[in-house]
C-alpha positions as a Markdown table, in Angstrom:
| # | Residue | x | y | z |
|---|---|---|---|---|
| 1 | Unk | 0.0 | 0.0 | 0.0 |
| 2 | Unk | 1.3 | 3.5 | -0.9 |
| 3 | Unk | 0.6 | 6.6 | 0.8 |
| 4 | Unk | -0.3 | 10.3 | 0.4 |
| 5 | Unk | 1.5 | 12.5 | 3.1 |
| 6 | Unk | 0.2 | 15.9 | 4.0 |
| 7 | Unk | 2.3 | 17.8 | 6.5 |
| 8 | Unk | 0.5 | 20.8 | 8.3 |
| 9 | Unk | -2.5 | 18.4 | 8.2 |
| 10 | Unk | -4.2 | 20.0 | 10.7 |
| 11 | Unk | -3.7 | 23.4 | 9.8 |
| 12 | Unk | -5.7 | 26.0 | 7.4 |
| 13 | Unk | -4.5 | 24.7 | 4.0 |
| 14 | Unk | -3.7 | 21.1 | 4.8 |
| 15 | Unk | -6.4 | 19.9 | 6.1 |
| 16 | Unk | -8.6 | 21.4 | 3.1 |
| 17 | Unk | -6.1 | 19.9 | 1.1 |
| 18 | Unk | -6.8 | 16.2 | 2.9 |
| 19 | Unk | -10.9 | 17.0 | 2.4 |
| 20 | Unk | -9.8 | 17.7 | -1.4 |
| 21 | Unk | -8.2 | 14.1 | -1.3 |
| 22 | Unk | -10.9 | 12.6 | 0.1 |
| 23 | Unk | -13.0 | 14.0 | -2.1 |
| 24 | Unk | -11.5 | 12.1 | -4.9 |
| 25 | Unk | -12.0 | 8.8 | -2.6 |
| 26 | Unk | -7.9 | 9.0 | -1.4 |
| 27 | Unk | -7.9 | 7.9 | 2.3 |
| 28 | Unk | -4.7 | 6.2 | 2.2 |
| 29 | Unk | -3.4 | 9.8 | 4.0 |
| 30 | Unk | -0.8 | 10.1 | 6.6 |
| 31 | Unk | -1.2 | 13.3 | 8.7 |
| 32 | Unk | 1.6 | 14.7 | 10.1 |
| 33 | Unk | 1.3 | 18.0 | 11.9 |
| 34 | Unk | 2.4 | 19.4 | 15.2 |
| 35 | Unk | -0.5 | 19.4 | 18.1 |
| 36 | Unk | 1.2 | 21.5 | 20.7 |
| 37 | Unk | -2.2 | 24.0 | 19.8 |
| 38 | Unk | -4.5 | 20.8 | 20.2 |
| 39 | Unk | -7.6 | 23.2 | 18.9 |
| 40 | Unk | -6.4 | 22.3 | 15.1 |
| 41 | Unk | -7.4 | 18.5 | 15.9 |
| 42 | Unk | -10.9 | 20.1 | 14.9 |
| 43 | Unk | -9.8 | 20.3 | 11.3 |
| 44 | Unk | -9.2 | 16.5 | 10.4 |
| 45 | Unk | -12.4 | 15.9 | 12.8 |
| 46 | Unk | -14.0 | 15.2 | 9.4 |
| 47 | Unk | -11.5 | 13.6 | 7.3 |
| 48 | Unk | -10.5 | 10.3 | 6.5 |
| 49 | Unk | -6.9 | 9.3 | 7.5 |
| 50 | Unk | -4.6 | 6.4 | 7.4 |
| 51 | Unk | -2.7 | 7.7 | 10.3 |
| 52 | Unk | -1.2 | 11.0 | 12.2 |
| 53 | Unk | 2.1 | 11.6 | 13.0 |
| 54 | Unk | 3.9 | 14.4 | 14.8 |
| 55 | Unk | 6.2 | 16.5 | 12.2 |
| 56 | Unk | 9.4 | 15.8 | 14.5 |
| 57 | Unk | 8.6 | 12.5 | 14.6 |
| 58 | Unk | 8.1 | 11.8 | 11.0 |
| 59 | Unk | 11.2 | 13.7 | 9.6 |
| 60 | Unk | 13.2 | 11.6 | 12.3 |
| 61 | Unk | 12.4 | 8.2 | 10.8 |
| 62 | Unk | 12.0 | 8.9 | 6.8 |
| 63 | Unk | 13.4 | 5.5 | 6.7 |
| 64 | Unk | 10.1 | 4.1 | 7.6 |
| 65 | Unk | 7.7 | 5.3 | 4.6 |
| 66 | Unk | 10.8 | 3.9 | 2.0 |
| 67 | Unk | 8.7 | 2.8 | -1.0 |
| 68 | Unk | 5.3 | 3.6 | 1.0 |
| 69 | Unk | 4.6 | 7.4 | -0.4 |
| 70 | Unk | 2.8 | 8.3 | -3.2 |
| 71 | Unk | 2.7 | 11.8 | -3.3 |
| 72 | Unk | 3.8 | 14.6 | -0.6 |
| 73 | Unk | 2.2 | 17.7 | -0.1 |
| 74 | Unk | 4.6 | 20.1 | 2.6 |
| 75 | Unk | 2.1 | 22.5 | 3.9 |
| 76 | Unk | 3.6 | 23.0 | 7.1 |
| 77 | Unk | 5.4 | 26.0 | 8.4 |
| 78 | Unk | 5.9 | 28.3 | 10.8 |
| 79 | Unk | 3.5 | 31.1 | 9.2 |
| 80 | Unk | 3.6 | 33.9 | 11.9 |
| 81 | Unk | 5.1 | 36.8 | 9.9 |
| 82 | Unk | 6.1 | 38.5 | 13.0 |
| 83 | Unk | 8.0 | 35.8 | 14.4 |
| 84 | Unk | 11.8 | 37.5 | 15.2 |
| 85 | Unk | 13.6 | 34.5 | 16.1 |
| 86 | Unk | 14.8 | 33.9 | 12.9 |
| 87 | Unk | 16.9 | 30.1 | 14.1 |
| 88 | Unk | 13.5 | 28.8 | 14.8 |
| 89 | Unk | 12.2 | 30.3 | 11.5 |
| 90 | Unk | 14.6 | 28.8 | 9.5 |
| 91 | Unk | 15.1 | 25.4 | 10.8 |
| 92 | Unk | 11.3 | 25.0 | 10.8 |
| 93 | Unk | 10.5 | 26.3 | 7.1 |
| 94 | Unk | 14.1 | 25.9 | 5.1 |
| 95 | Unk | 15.5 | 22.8 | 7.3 |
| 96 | Unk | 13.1 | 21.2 | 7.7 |
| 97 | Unk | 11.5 | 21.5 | 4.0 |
| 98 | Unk | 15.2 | 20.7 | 2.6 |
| 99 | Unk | 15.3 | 17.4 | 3.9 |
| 100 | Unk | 12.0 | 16.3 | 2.8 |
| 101 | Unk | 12.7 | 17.8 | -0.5 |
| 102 | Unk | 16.2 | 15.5 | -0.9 |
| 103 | Unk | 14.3 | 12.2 | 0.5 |
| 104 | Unk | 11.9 | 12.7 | -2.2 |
| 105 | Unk | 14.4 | 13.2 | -4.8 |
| 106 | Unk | 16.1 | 10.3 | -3.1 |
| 107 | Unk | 12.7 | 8.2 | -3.2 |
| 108 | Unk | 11.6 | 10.1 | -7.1 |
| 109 | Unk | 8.5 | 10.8 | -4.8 |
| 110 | Unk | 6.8 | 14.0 | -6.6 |
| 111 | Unk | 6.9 | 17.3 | -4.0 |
| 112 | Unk | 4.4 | 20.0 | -3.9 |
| 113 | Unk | 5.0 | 22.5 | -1.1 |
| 114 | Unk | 3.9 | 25.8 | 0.0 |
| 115 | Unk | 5.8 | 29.2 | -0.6 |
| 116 | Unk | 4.6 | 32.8 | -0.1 |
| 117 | Unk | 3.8 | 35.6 | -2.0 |
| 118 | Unk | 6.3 | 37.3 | 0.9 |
| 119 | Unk | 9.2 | 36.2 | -0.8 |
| 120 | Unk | 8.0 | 39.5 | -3.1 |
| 121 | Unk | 8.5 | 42.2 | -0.4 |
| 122 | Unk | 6.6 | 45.2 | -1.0 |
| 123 | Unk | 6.5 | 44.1 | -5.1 |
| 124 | Unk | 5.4 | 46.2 | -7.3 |
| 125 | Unk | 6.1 | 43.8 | -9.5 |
| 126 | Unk | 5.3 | 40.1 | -8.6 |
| 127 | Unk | 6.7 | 37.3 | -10.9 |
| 128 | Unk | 9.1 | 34.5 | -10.3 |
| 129 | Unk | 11.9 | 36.0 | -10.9 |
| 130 | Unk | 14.8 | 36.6 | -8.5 |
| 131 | Unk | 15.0 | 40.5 | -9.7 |
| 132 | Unk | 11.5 | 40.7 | -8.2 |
| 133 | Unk | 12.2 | 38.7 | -4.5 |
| 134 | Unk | 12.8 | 41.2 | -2.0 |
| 135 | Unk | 11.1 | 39.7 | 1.2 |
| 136 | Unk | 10.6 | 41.9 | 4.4 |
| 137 | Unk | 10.7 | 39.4 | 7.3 |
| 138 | Unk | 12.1 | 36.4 | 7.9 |
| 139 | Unk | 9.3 | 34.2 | 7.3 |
| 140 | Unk | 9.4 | 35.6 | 4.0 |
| 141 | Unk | 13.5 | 34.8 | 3.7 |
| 142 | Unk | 12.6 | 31.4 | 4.6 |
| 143 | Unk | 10.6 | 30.7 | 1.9 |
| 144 | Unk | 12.6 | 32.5 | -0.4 |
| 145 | Unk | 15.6 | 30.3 | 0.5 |
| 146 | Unk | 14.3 | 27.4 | -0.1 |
| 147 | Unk | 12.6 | 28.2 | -3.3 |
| 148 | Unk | 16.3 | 29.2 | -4.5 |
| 149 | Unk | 17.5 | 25.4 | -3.3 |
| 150 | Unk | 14.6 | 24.1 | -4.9 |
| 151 | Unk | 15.7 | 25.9 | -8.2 |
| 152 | Unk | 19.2 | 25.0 | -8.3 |
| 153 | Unk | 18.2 | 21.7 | -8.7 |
| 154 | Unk | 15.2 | 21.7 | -11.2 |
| 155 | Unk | 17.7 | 20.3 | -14.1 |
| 156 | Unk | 18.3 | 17.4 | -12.1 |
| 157 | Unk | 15.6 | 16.4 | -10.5 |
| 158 | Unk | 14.4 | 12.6 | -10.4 |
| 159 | Unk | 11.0 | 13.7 | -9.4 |
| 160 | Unk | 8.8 | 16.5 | -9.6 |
| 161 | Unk | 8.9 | 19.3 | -7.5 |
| 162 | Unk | 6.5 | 22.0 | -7.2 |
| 163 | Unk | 5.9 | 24.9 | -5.1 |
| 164 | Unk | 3.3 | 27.5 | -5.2 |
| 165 | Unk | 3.4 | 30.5 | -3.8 |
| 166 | Unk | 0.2 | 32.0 | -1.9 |
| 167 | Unk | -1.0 | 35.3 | -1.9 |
| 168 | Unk | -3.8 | 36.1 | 0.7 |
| 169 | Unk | -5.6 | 32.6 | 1.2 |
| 170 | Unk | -9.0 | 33.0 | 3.2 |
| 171 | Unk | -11.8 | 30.6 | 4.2 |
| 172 | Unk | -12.8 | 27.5 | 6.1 |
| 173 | Unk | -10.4 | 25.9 | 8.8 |
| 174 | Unk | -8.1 | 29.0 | 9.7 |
| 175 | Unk | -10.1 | 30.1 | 13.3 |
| 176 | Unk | -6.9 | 28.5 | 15.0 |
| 177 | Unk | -4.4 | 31.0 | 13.3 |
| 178 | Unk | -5.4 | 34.0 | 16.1 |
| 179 | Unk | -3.9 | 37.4 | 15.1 |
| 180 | Unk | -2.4 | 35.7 | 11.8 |
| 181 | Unk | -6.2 | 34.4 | 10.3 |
| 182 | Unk | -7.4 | 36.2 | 7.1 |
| 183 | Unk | -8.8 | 39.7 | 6.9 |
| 184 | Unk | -11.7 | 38.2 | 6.1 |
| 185 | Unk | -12.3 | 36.4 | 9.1 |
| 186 | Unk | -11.5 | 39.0 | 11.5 |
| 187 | Unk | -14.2 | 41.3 | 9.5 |
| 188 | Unk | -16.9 | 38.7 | 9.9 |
| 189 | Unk | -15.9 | 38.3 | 13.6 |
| 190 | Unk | -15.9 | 42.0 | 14.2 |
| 191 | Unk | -18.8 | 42.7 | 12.7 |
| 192 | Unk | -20.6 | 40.6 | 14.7 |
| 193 | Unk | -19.2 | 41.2 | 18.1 |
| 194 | Unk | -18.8 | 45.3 | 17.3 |
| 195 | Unk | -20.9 | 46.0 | 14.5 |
| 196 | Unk | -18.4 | 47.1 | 12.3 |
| 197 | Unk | -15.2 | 46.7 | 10.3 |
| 198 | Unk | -11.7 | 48.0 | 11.3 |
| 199 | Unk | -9.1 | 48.6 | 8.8 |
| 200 | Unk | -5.7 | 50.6 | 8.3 |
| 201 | Unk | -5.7 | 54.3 | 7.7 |
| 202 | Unk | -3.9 | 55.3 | 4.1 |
| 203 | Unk | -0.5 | 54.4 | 3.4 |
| 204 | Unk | 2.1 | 54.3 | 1.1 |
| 205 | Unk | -0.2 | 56.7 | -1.2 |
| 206 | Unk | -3.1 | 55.1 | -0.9 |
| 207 | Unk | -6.5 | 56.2 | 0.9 |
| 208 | Unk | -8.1 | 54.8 | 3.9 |
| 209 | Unk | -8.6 | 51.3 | 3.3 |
| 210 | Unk | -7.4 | 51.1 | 0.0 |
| 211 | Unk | -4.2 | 48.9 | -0.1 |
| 212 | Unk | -4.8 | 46.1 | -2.0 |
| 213 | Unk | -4.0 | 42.4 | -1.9 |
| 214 | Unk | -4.6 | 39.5 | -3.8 |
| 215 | Unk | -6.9 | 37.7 | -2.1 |
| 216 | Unk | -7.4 | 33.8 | -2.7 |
| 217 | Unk | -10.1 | 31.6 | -1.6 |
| 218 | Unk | -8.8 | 28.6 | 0.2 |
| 219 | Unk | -11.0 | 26.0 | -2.0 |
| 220 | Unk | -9.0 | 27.5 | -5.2 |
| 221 | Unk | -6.0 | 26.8 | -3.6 |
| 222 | Unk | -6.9 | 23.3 | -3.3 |
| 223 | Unk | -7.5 | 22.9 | -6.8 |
| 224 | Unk | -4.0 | 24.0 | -7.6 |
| 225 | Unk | -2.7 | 21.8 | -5.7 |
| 226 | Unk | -4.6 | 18.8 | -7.1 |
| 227 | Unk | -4.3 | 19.5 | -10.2 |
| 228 | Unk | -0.3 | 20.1 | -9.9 |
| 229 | Unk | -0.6 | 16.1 | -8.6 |
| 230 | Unk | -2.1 | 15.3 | -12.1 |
| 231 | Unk | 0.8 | 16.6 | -14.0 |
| 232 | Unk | 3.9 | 15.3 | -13.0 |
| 233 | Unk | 5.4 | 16.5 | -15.9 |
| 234 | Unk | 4.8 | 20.6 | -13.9 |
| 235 | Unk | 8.2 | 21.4 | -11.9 |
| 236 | Unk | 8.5 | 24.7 | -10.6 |
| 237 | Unk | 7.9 | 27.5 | -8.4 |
| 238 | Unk | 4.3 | 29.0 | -9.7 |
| 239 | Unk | 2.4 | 32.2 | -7.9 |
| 240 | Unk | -1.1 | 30.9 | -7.0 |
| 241 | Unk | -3.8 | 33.7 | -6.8 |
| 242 | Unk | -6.3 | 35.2 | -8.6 |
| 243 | Unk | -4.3 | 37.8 | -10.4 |
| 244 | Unk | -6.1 | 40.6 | -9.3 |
| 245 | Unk | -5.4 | 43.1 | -6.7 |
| 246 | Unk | -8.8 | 43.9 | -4.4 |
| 247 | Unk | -9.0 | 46.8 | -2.0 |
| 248 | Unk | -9.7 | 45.8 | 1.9 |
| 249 | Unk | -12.6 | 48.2 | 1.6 |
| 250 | Unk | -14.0 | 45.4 | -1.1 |
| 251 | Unk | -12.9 | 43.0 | 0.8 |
| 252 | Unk | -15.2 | 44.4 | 4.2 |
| 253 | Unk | -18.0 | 45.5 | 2.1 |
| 254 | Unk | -18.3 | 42.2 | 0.8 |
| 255 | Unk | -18.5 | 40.3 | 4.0 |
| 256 | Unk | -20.8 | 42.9 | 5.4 |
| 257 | Unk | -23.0 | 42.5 | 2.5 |
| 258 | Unk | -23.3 | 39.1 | 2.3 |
| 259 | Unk | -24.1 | 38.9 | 6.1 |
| 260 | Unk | -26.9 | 41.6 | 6.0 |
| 261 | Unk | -28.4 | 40.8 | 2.0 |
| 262 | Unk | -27.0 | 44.5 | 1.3 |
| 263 | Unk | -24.9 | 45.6 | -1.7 |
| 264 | Unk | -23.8 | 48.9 | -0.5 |
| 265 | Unk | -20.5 | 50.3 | -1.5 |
| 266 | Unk | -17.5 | 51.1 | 1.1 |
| 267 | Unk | -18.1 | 54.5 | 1.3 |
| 268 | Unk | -21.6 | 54.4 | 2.2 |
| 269 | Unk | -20.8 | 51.6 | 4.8 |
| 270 | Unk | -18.4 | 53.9 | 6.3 |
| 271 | Unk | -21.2 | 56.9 | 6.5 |
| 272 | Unk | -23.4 | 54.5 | 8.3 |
| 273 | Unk | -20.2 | 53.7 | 11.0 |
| 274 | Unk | -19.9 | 50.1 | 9.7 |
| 275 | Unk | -16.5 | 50.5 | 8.0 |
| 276 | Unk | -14.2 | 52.6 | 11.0 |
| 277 | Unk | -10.5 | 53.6 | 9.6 |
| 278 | Unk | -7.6 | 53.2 | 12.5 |
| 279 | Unk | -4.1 | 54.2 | 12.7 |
| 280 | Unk | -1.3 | 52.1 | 11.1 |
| 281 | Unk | 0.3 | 50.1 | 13.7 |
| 282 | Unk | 4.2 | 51.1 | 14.1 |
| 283 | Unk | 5.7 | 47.8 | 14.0 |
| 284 | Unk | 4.4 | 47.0 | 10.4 |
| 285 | Unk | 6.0 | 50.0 | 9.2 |
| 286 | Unk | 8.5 | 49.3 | 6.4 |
| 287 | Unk | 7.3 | 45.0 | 6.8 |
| 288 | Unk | 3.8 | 46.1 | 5.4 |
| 289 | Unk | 2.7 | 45.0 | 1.3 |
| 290 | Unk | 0.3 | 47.5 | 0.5 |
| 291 | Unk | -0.6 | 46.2 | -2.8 |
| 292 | Unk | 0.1 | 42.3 | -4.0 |
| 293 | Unk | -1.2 | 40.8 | -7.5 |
| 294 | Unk | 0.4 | 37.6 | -8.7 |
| 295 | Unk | 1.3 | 37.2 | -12.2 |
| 296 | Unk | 0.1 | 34.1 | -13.0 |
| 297 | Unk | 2.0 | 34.1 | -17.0 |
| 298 | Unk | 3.5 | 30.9 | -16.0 |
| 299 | Unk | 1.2 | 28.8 | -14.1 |
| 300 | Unk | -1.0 | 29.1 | -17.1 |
| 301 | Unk | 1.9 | 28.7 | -19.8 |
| 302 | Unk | 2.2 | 25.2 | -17.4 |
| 303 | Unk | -1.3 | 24.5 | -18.5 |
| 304 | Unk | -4.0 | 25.9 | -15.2 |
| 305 | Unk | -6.8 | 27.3 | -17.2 |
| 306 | Unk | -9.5 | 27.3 | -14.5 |
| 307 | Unk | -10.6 | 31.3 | -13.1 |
| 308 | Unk | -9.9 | 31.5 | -9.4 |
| 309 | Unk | -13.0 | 33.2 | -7.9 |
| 310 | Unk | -12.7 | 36.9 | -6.9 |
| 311 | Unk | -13.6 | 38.5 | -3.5 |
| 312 | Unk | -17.4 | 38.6 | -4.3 |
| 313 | Unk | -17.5 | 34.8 | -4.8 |
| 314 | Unk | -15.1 | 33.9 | -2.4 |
| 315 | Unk | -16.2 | 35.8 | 0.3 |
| 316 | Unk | -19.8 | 35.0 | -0.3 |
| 317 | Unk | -18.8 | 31.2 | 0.4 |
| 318 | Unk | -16.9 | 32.1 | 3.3 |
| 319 | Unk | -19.7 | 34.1 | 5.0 |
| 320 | Unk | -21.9 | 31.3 | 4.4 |
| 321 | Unk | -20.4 | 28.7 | 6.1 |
| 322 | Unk | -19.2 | 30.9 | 8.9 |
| 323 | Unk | -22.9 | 31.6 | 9.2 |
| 324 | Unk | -23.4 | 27.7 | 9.6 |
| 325 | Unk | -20.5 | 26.8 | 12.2 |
């Protein structure tokens, strides 16, 4: 019997990724995550699994799935972007990812793994290319490091490796990420316990709540991912968003409209106090992307056709099963 092995299994993407397997009738999943936050159990609750096992645990005994693994997906990482100690960062997202990339290699096992649209800094321009990679923290370094190892050995690689880099992923699963959930998630919450939306000031020349992001619905993430397992012939490092930039004001005025049947614009939910502009917090000064869009040229030169749902949609989805949980 062979194996599909999801790391971060019980986190945001991973486990969405493990209902997206299931889905397709794969249950022959291994799980293997970190429970020191024991809330994310919640997230495999409803999946079919072969077996969990802890992410020290598994990397310490590789020797054990020899000729057992199918596919890996490595969506596991230390995701805090304000995490400062930058040994931890490191050995848990370029370590750590490095060794499971050469025991693949080693066992022609095909790698997909997560990266980060932070690798891009503060843009403007966002397109795999290392001109363009200018990260602003280290968690944004980390990735970046390792999609350089990854690309130094592309031309020699004895399976496929693929790594796609998320802009801002939102939807089902992320409630135990705290302070680092979505936008989205916070709005809904906040809306509901305060009756309004907080977001940033202006900066960096643009008005009150008008920095932009590329915002990703976690379902069309998913479907990346799958489809990357398809095509074994796809090696790379590939952006994975929707390729277009959406204010925060969209971003609030859709989740505020889909929770009260409205379709009001931002500006008139900030006359009516549901929109409320705060300051910028000094310690994202300088570490802040005020505008992300991924250029997705070569993911759909590699052959992904399918349209990746804008805020609207997305959100719409979200609110709904928020409304449900």
């Amino acid at each position: 019997m062979t194996y599909y092995v999801v790391t971060g299994a019980a986190g945001f993407i991973g486990s969405k990724l493990v209902e997206g397997l299931n889905r397709r009738g794969i249950t022959d999943v291994i799980a293997v995550d970190n429970l020191a936050h024991a809330d994310k159990f919640k997230n495999l609750a409803g999946c079919e699994i072969a077996d969990y096992v802890d992410q020290a645990e598994f990397i310490a005994h590789l020797e054990r799935y020899e000729g057992a693994v199918e596919a890996l997906f490595h969506q596991g990482a230390c995701s805090d972007t304000m995490e400062t100690d930058g040994r931890y960062m490191l050995d848990n997202n370029y370590a750590y990812s490095r060794r499971l990339l050469e025991w693949c290699q080693e066992e022609e096992v095909p790698l997909i793994y997560a990266s980060s649209a932070s690798v891009y800094g503060a843009g403007p321009e966002f397109r795999e290319e290392r001109r363009f990679e200018k990260p602003l923290n280290v968690y944004g370094y980390s990735k970046f490091l390792f999609d350089q190892y990854v690309r130094r050995m592309l031309e020699t690689r004895n399976a496929q490796v693929a790594g796609l880099r998320y802009f801002n992923v939102y939807g089902p699963n992320e409630q135990h990420k705290g302070r680092m959930a979505s936008v989205a998630y916070h709005a809904y919450h906040q809306l509901l316990g305060a009756g309004k939306v907080k977001l940033f000031v202006g900066s960096e020349g643009y008005g009150n709540g008008e920095q932009r992001r590329d915002f990703v619905y976690v379902d069309d993430v998913v479907d990346v991912n799958l489809w990357l397992l398809e095509r074994g012939d796809v090696s790379g490092v590939f952006n994975c968003g929707t390729g277009r930039a959406q204010s925060f004001n969209e971003l609030a005025g859709a989740v505020i409209n889909s929770v009260q049947g409205t379709r009001r614009s931002a500006k008139e939910l900030a006359e009516k106090g549901l929109i409320e502009y705060i300051a910028f917090p000094p310690a994202l000064v300088g570490k802040y992307q005020s505008y992300t869009q991924a250029d997705l040229t070569r993911l759909r030169a590699a052959g992904y056709t399918r349209e990746l749902r804008p805020v609207e949609q997305g959100v719409a989805a979200y609110v709904a099963h928020l409304q449900k949980s």
